[in-house]
C-alpha positions in Angstrom: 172.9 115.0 41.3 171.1 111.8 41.0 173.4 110.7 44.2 171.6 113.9 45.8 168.1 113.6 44.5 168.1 109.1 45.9 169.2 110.6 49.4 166.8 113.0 49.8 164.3 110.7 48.8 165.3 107.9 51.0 165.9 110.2 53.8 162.4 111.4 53.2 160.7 108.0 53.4 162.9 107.4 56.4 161.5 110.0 58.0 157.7 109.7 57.1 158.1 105.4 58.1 159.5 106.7 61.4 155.4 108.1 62.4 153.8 105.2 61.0 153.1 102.1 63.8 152.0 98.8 62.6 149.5 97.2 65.0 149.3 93.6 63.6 147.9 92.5 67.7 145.2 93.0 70.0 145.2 95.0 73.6 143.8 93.4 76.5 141.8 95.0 79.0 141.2 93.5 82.0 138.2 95.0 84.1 136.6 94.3 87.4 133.2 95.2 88.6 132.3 95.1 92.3 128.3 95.6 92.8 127.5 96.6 96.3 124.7 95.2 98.2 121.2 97.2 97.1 118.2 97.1 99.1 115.3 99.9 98.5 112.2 100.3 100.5 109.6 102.3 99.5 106.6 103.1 100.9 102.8 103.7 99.1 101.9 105.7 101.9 103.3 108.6 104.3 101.3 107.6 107.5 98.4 104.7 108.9 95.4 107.2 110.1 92.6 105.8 111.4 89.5 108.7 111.4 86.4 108.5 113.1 84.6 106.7 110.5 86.3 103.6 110.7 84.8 102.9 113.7 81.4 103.2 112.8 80.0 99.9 113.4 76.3 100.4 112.4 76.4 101.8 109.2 80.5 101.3 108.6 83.2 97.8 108.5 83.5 98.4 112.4 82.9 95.6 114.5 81.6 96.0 118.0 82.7 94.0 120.4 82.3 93.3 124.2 85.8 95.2 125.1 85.5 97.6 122.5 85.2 98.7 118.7 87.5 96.9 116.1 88.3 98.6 113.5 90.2 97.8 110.3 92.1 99.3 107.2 92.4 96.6 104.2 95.7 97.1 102.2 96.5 100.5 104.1 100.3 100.6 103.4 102.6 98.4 100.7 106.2 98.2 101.1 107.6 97.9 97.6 111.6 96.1 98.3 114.3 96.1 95.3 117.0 93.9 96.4 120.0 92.3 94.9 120.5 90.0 97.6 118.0 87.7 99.6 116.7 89.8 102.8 113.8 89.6 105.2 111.2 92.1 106.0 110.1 92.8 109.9 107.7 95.0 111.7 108.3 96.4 114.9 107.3 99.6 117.1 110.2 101.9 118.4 107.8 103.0 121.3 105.7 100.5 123.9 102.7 103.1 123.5 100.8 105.3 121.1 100.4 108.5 123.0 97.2 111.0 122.9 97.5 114.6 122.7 95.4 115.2 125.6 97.4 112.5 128.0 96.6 108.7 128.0 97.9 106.1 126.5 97.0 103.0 123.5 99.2 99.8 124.2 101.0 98.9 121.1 99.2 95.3 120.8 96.0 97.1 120.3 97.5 97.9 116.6 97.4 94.4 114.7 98.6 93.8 110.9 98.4 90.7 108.5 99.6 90.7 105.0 96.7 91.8 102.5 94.7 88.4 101.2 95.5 86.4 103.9 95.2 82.6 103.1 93.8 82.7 106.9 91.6 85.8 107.1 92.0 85.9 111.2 95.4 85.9 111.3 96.4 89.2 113.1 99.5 89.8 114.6 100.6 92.3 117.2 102.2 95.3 116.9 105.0 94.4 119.6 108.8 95.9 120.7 110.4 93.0 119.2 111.0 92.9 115.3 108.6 90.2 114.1 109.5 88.7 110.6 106.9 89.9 107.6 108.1 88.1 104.5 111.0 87.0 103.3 112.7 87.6 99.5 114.8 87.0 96.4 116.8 89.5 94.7 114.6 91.4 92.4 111.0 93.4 93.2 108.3 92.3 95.5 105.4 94.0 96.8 104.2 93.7 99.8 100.8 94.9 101.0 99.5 95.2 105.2 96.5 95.5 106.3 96.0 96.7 109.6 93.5 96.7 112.7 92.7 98.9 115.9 90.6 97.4 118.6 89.6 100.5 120.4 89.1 99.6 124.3 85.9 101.3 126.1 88.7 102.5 128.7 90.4 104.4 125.7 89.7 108.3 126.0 88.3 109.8 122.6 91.5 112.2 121.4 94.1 111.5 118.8 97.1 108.8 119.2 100.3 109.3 117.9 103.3 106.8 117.9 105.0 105.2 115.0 105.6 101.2 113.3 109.0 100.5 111.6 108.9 98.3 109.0 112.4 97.2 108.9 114.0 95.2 106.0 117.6 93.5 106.8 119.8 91.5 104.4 119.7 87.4 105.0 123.2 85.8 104.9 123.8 84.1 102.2 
């Protein structure tokens, strides 16, 4: 009996040992991350409009000029860029003219822009075909605010313009 009661027993501590593990090391993991390149643009505003007061040059910021009226829009759009790589910001028109509603026709140069708190408070640029560089920048945030300027030529019929700028930001090589 005693020769029964020892094999049952070690039979039963055979069998309760077989669903125990003993982990007496470490597993290693090895893991990979590929970031893509990010760049977000986003804009403060959904269009530039320039209304009838702005070119009030008596009792408004207008300035009236031999050609024309001049008028301007201080910090009218910001481009807000989150990047993770270095990249450049350019500004551009798709189109060569602004076009009225009624027929005629605003030449694209007419439209000027400078960054907001210019070191150098005349230099305007020219809205032109070509992509002109804005700024350049680091991964991370940066703000960037425009400021923009419509010289409205006597030969310019009074109706609404339409076209469109692209602001345009492309990653630098690095």
């Amino acid at each position: 009996m005693r020769t029964v009661i020892s094999s049952v027993l070690i039979f039963a501590l055979v069998l309760g040992g077989a669903g125990v593990v003993w982990a007496s090391d470490q597993a290693d993991i090895p893991v990979t991350l590929r970031i893509p390149q990010m760049i977000i643009m986003k804009l403060d505003a959904t269009e530039l409009v320039f209304k009838e007061v702005d070119f009030d040059y008596l009792l408004g910021a207008a300035n009236l000029t031999r050609v024309g009226v001049i008028a301007s829009k201080k910090r009218a759009v910001s481009a807000t860029i989150r990047a993770n790589i270095p990249y450049t910001l350019f500004v551009s028109a798709p189109e060569e003219y602004f076009l009225g509603v009624s027929g005629g026709e605003l030449h694209i140069s007419q439209l000027k822009w400078r960054l907001s708190d210019p070191a150098d408070a005349n230099m305007w640029e020219s809205i032109t075909l070509e992509r002109v560089p804005v700024q350049s920048g680091q991964p991370g945030t940066m703000k960037v605010p425009f400021d923009f300027q419509l010289t409205a030529y006597w030969e310019n019929p009074a109706q609404t313009y339409r076209g469109e700028i692209l602001l345009t930001v492309i990653p630098d090589e690095f």
